[in-house]
C-alpha positions as CSV (number, residue, x, y, z in Angstrom):
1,X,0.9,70.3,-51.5
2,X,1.3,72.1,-54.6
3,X,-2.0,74.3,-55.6
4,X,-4.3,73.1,-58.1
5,X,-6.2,76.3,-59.8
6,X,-9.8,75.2,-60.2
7,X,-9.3,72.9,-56.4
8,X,-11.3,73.7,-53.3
9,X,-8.7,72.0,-50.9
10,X,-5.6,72.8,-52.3
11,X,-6.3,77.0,-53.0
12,X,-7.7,76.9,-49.5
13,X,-4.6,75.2,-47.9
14,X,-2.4,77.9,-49.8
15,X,-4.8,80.8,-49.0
16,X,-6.0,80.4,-45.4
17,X,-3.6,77.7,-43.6
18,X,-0.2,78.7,-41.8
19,X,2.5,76.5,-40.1
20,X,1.5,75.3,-36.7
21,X,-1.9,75.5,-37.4
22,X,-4.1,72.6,-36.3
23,X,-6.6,71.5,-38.6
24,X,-9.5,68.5,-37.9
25,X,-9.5,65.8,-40.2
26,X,-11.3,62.4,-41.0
27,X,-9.4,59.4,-40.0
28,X,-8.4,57.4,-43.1
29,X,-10.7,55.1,-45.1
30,X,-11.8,52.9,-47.9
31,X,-9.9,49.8,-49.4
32,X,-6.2,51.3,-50.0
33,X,-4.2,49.8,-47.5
34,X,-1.5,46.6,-47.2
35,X,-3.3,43.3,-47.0
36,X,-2.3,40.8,-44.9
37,X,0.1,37.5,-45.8
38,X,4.3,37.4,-46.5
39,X,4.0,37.7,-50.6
40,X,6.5,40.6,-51.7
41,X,5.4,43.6,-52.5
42,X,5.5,46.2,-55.2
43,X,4.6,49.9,-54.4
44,X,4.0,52.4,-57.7
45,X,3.7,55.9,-57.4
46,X,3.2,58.9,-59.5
47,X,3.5,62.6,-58.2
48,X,1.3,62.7,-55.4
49,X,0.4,59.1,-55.2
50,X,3.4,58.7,-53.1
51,X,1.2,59.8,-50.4
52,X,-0.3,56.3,-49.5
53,X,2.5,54.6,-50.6
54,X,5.0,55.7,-48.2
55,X,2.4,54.8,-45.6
56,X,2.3,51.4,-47.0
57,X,6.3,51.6,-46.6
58,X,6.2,52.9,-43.5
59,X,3.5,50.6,-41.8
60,X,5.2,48.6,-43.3
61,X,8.7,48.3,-41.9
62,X,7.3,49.6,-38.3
63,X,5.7,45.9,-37.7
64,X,9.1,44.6,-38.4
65,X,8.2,42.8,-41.7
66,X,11.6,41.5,-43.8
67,X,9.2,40.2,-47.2
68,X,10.6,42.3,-49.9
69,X,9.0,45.8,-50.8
70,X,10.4,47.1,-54.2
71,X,9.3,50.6,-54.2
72,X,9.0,52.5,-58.2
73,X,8.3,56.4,-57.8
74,X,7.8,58.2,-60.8
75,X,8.0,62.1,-61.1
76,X,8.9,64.9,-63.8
77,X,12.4,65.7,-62.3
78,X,14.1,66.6,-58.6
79,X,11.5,70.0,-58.5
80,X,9.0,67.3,-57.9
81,X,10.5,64.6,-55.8
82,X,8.7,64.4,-52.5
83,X,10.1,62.5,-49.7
84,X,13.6,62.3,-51.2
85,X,16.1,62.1,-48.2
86,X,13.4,60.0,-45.7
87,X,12.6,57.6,-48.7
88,X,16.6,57.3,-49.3
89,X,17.1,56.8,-45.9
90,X,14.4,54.2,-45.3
91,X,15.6,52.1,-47.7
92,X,19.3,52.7,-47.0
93,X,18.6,51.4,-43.2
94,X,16.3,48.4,-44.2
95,X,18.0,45.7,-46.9
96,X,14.3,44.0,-48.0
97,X,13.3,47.8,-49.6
98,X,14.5,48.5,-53.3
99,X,13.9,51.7,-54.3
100,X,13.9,52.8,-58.0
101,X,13.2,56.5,-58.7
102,X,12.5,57.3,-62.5
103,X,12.3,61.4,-63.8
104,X,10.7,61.9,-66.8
105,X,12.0,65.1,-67.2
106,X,15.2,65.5,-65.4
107,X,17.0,69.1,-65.1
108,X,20.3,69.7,-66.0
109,X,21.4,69.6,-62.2
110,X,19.8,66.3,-61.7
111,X,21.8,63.6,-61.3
112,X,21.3,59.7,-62.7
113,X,22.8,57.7,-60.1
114,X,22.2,60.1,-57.5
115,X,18.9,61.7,-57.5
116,X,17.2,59.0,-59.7
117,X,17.8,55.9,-60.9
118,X,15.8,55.6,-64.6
119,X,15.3,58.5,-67.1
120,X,11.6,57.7,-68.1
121,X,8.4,56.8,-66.5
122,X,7.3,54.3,-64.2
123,X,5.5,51.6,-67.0
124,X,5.3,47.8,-67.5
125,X,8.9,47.5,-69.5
126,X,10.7,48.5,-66.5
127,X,8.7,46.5,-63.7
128,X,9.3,43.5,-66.3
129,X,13.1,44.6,-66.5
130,X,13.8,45.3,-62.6
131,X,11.7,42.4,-61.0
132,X,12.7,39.0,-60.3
133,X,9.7,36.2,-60.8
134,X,7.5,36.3,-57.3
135,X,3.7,36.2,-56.8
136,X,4.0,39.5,-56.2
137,X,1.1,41.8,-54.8
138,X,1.0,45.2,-56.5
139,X,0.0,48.8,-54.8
140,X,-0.7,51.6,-57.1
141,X,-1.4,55.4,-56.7
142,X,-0.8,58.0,-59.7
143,X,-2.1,60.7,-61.9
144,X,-4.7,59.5,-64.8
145,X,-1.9,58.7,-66.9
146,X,-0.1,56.5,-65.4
147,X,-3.2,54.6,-63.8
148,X,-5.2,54.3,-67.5
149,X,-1.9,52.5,-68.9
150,X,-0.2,50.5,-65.7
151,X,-3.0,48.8,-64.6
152,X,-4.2,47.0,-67.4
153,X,-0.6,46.1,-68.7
154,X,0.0,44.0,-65.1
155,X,-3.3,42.3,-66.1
156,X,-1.7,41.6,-69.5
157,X,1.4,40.7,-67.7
158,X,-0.5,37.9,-66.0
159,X,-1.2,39.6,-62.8
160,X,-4.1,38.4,-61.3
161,X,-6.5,40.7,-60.5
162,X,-6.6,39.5,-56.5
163,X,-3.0,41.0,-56.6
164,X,-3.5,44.7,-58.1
165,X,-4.5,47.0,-55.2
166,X,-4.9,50.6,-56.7
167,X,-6.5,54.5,-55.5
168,X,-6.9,57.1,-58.6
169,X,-6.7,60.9,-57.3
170,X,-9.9,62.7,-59.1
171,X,-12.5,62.0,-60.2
172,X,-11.2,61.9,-63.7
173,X,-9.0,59.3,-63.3
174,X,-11.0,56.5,-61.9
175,X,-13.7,55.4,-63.6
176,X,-11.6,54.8,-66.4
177,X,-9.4,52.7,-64.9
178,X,-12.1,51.0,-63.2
179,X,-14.5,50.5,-65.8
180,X,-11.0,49.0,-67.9
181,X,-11.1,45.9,-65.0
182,X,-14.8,45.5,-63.6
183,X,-17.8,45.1,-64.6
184,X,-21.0,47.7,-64.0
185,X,-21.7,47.3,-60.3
186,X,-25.1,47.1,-59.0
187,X,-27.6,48.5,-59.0
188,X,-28.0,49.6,-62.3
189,X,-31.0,51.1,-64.0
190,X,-31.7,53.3,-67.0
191,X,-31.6,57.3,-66.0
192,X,-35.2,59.2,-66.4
193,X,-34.9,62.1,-69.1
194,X,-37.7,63.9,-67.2
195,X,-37.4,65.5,-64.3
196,X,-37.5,63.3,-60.7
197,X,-38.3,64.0,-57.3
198,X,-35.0,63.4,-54.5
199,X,-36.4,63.2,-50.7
200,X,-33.9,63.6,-48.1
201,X,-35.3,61.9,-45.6
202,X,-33.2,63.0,-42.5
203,X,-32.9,66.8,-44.3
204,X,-37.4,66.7,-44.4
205,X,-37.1,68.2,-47.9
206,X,-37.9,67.1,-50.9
207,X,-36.2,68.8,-54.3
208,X,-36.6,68.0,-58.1
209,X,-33.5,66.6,-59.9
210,X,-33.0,67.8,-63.6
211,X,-29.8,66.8,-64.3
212,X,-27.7,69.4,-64.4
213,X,-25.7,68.0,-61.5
214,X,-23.0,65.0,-62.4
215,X,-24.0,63.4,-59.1
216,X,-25.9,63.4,-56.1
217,X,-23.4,64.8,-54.4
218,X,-23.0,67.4,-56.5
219,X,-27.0,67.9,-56.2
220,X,-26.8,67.8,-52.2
221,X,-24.1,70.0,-51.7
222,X,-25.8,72.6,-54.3
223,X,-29.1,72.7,-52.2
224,X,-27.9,72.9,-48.7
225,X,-27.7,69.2,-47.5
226,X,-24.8,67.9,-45.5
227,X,-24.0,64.9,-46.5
228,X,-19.9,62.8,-45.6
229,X,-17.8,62.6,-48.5
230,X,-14.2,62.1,-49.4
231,X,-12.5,61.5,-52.2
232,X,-15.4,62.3,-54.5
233,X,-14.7,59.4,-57.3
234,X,-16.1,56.5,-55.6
235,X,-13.1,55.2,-53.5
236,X,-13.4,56.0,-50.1
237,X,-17.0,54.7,-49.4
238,X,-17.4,57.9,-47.0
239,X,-20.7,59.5,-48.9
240,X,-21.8,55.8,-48.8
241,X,-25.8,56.1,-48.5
242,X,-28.9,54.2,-47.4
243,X,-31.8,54.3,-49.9
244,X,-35.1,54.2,-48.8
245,X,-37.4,54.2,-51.6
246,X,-35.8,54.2,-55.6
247,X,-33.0,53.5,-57.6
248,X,-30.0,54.8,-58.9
249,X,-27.6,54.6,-61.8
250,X,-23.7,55.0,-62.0
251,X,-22.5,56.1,-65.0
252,X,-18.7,54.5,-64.6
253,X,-18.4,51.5,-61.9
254,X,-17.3,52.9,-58.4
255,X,-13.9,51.1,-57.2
256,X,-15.8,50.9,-53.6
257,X,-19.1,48.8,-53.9
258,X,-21.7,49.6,-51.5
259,X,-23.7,47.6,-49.2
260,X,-27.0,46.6,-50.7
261,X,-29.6,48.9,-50.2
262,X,-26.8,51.5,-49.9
263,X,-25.2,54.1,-52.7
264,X,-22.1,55.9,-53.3
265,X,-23.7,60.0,-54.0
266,X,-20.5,60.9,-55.2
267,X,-20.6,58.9,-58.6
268,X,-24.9,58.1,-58.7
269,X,-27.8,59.6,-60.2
270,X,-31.3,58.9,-59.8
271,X,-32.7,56.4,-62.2
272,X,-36.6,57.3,-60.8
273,X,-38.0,58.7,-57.8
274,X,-35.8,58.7,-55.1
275,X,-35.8,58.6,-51.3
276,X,-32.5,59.2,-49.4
277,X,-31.3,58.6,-45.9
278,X,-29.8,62.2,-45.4
């Protein structure tokens, strides 16, 4: 994990955690994953994204699957390529996996051919280049960037939207993208400019919201209130929240809808008076 400077998570993994270590963690959630049925399959990622892609990959190939699994990985140059030799070696061993590695950046000691296969970034001109015609279901994981521009092009492409399966890292990244292909998801209401009173039921306290904080989150966490949460951008569907009495607004459409009756704190605001399960 390479360290992010204004991170919680990553400073703290580079600060405080040692090899052989043993951390607790969440078991893995929201709407990311490989859905069922034989269509091939196209993985994308970008950097980091190749996290939940290679689990894809992996998951996979374990259950024995032969559909075809082209797998684009896009990074600045062999500095940043995670996964090299196991990704390599998966799809050395398995004929169904194409792998296509593209460096935007390559160093002088990287070789095309050998370490990557593209000079460039991972974008609609090579997809349309390197795929053969199949109703293809697309997987997608990368850096604002890539997400902002890739996902509406497979739309233009004719890509239905049934078949474009994508996870944004930050919060920066996916309300964009989100907001490019959906429409405002429920419930919706005009924000209060005065000041509102936030109950947490389950907490007994009561605090006045002035808006200072982007989200409820945000507004929980600064006054003391434990509350689940994940990816913070509206994803995951962990800080997913009954509400008791009120409304609430989202400011950019969360990729994870809530129940009704329910909100995501992460990416909502109070529109009045609100009462909160928490």
């Amino acid at each position: 994990m390479n360290r992010a400077p204004p991170g919680l998570s990553s400073n703290h993994l580079h600060d405080n955690v040692r090899e052989g270590d043993i951390l607790a963690v969440r078991a893995p959630s929201g709407h990311f994953h490989l859905e069922p049925g034989n269509a091939p399959i196209v993985l994308i990622a970008g950097g980091i994204g190749v996290t939940p892609i290679l689990s894809i990959l992996e998951a996979t190939l374990a259950r024995g699957e032969t559909r075809a699994v082209w797998v684009f990985y896009g990074v600045r140059n062999g500095s940043d390529h995670a996964m090299k030799a196991h990704m390599q070696n998966l799809a050395g061993a398995h004929s169904n996996v194409h792998l296509h590695v593209c460096y935007s950046r390559p160093r002088p000691g990287d070789r095309l051919g050998n370490d990557y296969h593209h000079h460039g970034h991972v974008d609609i001109s090579l997809l349309r280049m390197t795929l053969p015609l199949a109703p293809y279901q697309f997987y997608v994981c990368g850096p604002r960037g890539m997400m902002e521009s890739l996902i509406p092009a497979l739309g233009e492409w004719g890509v239905a939207e049934s078949a474009i399966h994508y996870e944004a890292f930050g919060p920066a990244s996916l309300p964009q993208v989100g907001a490019a292909r959906r429409s405002p998801a429920p419930p919706t209401a005009e924000p209060s400019a005065t000041t509102l009173n936030v109950t947490f039921a389950l907490s007994e306290k009561t605090l006045t919201w002035d808006g200072r904080d982007s989200s409820l989150l945000e507004f929980a966490e600064a006054n003391g209130i434990r509350v689940d949460s994940g990816c913070r951008a509206g994803a995951c569907g962990a800080c997913e929240t009954e509400i008791e009495d009120g409304e609430v607004v989202y400011d950019n459409p969360p990729d994870h809808h809530p129940q009704s009756g329910r909100c995501l704190l992460c990416m909502s605001r109070p529109a009045r008076d609100l009462t909160l399960r928490a």
